[in-house]
DSSP file (Angstrom, degrees, kcal/mol; ACC not computed):
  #  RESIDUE AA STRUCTURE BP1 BP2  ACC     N-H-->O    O-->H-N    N-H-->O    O-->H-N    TCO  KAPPA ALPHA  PHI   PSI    X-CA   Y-CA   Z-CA
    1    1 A X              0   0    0      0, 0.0     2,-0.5     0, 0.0    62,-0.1   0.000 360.0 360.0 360.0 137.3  205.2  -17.3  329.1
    2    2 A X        -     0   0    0     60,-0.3    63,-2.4    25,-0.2    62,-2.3  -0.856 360.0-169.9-114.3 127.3  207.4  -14.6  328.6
    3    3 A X  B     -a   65   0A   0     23,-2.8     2,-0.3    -2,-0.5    23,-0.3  -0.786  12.9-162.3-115.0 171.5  206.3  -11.1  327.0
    4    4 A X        -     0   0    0     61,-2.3    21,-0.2    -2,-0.3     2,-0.1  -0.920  10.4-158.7-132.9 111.2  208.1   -8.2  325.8
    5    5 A X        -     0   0    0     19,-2.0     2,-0.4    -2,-0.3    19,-0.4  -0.485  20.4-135.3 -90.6 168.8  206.1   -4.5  325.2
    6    6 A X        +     0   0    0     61,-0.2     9,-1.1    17,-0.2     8,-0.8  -0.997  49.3 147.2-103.9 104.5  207.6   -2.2  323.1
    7    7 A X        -     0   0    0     15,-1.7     6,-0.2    -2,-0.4    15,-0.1  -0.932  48.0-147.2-154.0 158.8  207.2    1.2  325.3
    8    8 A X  S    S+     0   0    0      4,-0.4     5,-0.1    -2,-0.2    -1,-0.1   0.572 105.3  16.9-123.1  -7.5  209.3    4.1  325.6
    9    9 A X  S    S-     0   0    0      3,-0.5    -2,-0.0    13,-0.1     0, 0.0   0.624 104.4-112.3-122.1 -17.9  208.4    4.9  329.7
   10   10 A X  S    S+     0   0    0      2,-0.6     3,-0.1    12,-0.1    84,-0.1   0.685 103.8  87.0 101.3  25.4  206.6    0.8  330.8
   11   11 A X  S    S+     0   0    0      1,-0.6    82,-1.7    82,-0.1    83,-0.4   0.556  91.7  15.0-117.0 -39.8  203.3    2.6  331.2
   12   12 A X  B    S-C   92   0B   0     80,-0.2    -1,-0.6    81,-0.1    -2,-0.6  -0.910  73.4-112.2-129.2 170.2  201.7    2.6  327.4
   13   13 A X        +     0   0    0     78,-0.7    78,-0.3    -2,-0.2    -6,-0.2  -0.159  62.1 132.1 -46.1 150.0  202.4    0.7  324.2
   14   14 A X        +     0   0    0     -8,-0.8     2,-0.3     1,-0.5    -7,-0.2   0.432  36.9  89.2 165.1  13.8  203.7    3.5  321.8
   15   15 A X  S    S-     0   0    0     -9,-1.1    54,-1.7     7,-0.1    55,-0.5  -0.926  73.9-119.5-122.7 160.9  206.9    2.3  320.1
   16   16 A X    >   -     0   0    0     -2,-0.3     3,-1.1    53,-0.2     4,-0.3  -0.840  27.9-115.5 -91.7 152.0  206.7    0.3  316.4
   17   17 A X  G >  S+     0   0    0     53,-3.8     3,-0.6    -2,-0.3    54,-0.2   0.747 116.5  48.9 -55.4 -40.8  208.2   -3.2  316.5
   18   18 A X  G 3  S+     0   0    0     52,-0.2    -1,-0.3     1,-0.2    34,-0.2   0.036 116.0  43.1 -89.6  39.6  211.1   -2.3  313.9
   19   19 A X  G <  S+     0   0    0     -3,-1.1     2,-0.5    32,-0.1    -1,-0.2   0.394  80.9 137.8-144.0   1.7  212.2    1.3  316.0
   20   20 A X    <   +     0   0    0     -3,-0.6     3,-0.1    -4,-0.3    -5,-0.1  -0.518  16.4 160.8 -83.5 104.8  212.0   -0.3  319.8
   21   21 A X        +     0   0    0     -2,-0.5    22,-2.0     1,-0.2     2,-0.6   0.573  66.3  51.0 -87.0 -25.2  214.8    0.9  321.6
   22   22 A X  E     +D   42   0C   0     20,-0.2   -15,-1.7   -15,-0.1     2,-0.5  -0.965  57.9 170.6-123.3 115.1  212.8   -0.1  324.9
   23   23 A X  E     -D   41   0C   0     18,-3.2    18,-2.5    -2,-0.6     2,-0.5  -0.970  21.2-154.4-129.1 151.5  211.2   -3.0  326.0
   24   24 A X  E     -D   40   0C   0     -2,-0.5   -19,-2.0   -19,-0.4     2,-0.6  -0.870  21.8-148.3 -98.4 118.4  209.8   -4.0  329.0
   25   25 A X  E     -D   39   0C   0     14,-1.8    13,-0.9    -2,-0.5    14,-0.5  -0.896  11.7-159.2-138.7 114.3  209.7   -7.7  329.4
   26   26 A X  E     -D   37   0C   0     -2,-0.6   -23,-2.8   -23,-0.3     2,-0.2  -0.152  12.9-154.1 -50.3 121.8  206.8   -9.9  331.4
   27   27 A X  E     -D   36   0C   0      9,-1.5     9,-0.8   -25,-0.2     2,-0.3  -0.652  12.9-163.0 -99.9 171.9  206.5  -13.2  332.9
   28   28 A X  E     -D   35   0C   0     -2,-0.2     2,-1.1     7,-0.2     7,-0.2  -0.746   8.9-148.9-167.3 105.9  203.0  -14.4  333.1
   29   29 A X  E   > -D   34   0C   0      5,-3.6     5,-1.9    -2,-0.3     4,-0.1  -0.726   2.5-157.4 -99.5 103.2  202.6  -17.4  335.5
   30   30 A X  T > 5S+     0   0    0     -2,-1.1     3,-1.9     2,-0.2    -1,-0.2   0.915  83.9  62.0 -14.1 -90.9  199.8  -19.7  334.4
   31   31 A X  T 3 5S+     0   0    0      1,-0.3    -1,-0.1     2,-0.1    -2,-0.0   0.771 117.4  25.9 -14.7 -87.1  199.2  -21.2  338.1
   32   32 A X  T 3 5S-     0   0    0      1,-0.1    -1,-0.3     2,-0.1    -2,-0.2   0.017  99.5-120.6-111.7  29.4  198.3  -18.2  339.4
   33   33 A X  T < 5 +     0   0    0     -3,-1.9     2,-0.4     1,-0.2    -3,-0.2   0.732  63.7 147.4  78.0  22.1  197.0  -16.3  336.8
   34   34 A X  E   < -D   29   0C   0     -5,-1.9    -5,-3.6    -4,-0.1     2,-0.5  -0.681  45.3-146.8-103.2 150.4  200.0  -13.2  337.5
   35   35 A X  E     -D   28   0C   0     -2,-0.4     2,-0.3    -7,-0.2    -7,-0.2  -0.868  21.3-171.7-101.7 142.5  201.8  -10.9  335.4
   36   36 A X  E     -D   27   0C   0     -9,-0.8    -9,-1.5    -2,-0.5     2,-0.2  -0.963  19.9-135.4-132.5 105.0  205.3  -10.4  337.0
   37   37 A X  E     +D   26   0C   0     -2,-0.3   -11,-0.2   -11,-0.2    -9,-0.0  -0.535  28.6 172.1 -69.5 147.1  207.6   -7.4  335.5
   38   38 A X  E     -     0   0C   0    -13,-0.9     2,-0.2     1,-0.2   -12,-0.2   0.808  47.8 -39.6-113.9 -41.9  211.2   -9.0  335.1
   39   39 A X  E     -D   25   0C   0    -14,-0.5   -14,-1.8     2,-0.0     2,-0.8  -0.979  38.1 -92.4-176.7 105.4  212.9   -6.2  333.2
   40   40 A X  E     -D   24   0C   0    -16,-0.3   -16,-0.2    -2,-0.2     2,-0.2  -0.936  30.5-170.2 -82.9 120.5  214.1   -3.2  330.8
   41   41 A X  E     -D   23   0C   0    -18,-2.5   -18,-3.2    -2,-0.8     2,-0.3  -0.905   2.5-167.1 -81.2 116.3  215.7   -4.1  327.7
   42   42 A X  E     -D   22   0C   0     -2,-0.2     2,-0.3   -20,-0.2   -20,-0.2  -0.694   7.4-151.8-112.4 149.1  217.5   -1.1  325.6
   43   43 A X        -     0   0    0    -22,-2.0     2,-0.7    -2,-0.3    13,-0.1  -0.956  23.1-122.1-142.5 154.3  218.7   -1.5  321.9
   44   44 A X        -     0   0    0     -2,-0.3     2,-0.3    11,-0.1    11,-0.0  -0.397  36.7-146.3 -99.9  95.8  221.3    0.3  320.7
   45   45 A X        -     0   0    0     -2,-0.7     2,-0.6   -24,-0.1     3,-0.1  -0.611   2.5-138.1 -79.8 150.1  219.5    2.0  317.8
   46   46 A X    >   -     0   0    0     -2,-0.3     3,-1.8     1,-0.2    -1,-0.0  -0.950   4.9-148.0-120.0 112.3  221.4    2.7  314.6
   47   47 A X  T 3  S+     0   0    0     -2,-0.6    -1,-0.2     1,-0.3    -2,-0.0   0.744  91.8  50.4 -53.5 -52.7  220.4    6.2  313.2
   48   48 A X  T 3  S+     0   0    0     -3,-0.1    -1,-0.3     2,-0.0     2,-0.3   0.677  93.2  72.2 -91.5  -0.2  221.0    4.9  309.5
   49   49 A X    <   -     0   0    0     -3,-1.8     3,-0.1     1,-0.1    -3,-0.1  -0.781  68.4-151.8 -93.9 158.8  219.2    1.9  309.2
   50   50 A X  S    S+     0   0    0     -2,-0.3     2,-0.2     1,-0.2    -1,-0.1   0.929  83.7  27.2 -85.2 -46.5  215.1    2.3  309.2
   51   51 A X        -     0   0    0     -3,-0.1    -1,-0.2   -32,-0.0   -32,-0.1  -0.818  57.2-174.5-133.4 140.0  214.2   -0.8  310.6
   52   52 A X    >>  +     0   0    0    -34,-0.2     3,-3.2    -2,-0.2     4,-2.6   0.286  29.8 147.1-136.6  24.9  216.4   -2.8  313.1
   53   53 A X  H >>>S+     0   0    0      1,-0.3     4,-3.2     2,-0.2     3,-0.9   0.774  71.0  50.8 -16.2 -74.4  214.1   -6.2  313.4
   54   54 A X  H 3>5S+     0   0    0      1,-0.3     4,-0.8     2,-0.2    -1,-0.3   0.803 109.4  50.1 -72.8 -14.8  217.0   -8.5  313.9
   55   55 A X  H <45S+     0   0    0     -3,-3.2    -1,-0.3     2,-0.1    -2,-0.2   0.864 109.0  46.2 -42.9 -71.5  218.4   -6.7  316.4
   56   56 A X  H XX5S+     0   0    0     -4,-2.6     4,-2.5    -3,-0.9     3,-1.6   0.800 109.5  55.2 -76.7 -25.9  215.6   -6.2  318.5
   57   57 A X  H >X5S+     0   0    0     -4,-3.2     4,-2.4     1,-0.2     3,-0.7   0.998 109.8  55.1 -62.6 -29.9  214.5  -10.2  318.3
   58   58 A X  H 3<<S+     0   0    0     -4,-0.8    -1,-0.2    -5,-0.6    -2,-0.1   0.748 107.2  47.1 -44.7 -22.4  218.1  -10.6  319.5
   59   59 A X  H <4 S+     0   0    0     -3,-1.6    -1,-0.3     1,-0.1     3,-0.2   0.805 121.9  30.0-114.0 -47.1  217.4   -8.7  322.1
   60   60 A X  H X< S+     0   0    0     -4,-2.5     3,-3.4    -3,-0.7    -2,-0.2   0.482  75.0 138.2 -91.7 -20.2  214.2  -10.2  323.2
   61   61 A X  T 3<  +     0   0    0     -4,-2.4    -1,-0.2    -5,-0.3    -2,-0.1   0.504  69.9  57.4 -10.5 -44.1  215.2  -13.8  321.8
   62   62 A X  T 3  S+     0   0    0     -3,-0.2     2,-0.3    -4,-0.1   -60,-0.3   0.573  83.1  99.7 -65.3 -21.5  213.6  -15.4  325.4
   63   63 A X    <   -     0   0    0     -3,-3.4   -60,-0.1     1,-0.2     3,-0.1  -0.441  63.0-158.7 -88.8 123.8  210.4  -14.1  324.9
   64   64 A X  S    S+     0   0    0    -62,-2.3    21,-2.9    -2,-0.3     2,-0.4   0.943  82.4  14.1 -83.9 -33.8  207.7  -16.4  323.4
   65   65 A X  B     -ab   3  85A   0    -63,-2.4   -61,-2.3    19,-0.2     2,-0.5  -0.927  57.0-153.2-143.0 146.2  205.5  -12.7  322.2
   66   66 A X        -     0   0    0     19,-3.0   -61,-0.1    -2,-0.4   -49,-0.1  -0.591   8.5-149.5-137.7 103.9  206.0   -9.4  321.8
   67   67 A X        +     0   0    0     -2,-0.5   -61,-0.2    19,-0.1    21,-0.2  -0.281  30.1 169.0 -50.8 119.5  203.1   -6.6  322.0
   68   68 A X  B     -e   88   0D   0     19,-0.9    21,-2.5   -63,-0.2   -52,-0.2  -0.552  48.9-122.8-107.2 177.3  203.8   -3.6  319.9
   69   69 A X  S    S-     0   0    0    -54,-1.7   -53,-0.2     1,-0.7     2,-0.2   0.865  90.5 -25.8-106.3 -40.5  202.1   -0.6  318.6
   70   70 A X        -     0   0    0    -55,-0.5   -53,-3.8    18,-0.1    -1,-0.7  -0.940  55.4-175.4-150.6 167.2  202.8   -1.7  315.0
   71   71 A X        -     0   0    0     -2,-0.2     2,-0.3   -55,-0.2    17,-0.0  -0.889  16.0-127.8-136.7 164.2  204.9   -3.6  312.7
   72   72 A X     >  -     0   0    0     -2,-0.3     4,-2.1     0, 0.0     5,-0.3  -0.698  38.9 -82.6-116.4-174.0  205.4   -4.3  309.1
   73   73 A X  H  > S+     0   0    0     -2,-0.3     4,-0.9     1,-0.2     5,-0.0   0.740 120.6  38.9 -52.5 -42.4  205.7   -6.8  306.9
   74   74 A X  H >> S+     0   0    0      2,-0.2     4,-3.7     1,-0.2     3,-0.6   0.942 114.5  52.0 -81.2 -58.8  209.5   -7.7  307.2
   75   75 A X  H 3> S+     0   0    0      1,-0.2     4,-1.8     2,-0.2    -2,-0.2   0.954 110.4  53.6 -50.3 -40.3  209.6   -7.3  311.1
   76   76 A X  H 3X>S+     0   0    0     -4,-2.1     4,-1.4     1,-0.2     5,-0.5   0.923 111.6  44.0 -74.7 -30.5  206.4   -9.8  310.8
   77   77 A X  H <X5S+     0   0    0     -4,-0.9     4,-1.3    -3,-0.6    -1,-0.2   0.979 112.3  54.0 -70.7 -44.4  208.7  -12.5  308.6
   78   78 A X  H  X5S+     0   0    0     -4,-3.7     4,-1.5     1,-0.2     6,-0.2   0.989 111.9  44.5 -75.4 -57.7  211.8  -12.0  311.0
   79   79 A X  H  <>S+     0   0    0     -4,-1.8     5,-3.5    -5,-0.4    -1,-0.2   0.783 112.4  44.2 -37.9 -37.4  209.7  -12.9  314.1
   80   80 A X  H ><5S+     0   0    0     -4,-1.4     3,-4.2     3,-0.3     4,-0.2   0.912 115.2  57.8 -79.5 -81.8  207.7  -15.9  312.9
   81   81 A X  H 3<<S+     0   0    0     -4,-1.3     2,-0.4    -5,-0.5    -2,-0.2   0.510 117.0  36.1  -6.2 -84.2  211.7  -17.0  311.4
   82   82 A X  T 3<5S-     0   0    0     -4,-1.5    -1,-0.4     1,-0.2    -2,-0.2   0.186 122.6-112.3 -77.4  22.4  212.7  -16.7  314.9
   83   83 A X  T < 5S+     0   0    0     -3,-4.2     2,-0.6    -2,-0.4    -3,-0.3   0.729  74.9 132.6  59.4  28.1  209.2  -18.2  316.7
   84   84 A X      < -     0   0    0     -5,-3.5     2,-0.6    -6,-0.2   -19,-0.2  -0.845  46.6-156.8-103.2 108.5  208.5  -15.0  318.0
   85   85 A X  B     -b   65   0A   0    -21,-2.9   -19,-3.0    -2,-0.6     2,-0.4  -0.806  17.0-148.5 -97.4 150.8  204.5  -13.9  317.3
   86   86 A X        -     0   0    0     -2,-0.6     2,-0.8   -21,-0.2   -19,-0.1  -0.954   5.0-146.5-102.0  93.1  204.1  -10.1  317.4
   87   87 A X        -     0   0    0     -2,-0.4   -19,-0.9   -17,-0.1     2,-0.3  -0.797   8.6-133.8-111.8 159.5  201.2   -8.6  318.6
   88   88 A X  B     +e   68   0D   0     -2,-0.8     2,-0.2   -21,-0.2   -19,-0.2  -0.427  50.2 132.3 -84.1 110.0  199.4   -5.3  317.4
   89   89 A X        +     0   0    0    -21,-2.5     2,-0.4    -2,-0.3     7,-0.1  -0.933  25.3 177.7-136.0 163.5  198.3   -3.0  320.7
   90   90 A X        +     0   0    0     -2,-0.2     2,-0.3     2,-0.1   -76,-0.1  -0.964  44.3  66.8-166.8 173.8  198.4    0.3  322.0
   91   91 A X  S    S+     0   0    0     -2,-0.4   -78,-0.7   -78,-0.3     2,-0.5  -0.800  95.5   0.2 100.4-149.7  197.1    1.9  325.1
   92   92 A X  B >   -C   12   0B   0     -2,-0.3     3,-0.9   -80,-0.3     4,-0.3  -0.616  58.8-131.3 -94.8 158.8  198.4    1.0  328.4
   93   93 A X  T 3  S+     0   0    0    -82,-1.7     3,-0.4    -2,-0.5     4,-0.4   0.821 109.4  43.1 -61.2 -67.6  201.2   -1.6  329.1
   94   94 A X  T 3  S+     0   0    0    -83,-0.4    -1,-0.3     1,-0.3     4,-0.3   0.663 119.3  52.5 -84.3 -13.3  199.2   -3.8  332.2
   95   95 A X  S <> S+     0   0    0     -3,-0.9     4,-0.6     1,-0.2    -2,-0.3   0.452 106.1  48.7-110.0  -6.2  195.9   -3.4  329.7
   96   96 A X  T  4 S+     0   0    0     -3,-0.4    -2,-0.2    -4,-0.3     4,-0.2   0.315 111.5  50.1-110.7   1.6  197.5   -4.7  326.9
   97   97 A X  T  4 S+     0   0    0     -4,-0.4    -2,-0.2    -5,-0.2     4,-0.2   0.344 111.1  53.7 -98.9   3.8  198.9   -7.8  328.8
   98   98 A X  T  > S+     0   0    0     -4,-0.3     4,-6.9     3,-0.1    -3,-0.1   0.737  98.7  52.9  43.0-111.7  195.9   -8.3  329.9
   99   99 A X  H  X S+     0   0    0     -4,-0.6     4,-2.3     2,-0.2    -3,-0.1   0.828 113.5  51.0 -27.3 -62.0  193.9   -8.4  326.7
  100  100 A X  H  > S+     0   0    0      2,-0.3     4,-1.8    -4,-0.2     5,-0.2   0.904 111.0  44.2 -61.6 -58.4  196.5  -11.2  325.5
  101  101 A X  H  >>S+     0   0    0      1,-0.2     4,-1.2    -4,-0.2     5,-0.5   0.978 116.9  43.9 -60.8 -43.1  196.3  -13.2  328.2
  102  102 A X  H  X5S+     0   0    0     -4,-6.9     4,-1.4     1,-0.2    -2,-0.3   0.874 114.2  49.4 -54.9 -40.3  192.7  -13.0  328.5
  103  103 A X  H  X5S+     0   0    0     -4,-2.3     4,-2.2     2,-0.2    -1,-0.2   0.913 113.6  51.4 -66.0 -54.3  192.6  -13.5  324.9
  104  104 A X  H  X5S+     0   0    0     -4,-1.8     4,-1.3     1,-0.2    -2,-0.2   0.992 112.3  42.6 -32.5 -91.2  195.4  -17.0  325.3
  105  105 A X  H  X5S+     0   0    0     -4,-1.2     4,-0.7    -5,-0.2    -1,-0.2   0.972 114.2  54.1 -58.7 -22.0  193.7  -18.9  327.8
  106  106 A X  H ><<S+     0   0    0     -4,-1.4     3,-4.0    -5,-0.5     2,-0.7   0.618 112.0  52.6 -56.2 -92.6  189.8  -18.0  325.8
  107  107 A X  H 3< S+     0   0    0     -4,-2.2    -2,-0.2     1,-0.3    -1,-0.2   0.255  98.8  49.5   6.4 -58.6  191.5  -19.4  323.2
  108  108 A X  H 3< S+     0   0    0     -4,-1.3    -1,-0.3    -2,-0.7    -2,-0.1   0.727 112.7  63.5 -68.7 -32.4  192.8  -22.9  325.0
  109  109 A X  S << S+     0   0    0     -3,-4.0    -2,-0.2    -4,-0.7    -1,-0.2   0.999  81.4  84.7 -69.2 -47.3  188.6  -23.0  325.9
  110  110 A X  S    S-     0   0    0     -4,-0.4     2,-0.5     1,-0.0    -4,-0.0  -0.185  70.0-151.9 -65.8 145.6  187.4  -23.2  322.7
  111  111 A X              0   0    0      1,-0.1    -1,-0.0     0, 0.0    -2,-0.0  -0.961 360.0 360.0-117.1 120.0  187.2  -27.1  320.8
  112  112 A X              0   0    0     -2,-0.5    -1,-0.1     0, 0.0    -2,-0.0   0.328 360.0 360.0 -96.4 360.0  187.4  -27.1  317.4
């Protein structure tokens, strides 16, 4: 599974999903239960638009989720559009990948 933070140095969570000029973007190998950094990813932000959602999924397009500090409404419609789920974190980078995985495989445990 491939993740993408939104962070503006790859140590804490701290950018919102539609202003992320930086992300830092995660492998996460099942099998052995590791987080692997692959990457910084820049986008080219454009000073007159507010929001640049399609931009950044472009940008991130490989990436099955992408951990943010926030989003809104629209960034949350262009991500699901493109399969992309967004989740809402902040604090540090390796403790919010973490959290997600930990949260993913509880998940898989539970029988409904």
């Amino acid at each position: 599974m491939r993740i993408a933070v939104a962070s503006t140095n790859g140590e804490n969570v701290d950018l919102h999903f539609g202003k992320a000029h930086s992300l830092y973007v995660y492998e996460y190998n099942e099998e052995k239960d590791e987080i692997n950094f692959l990457e910084q990813r820049t986008v080219e932000i454009e000073v007159d638009m507010k929001h640049q959602n399609p931009k950044i999924i472009k940008t991130i397009e490989d990436c099955e989720v992408a951990i943010c500090e926030e989003f809104g409404p629209k960034a949350a419609i262009f991500a699901e559009d493109a399969g992309l789920k967004l989740v809402r974190d902040e604090g540090s980078v390796e403790e919010a990948l973490r959290k997600y995985i930990d949260h993913v495989n509880f998940m898989k445990n539970i029988k409904i």
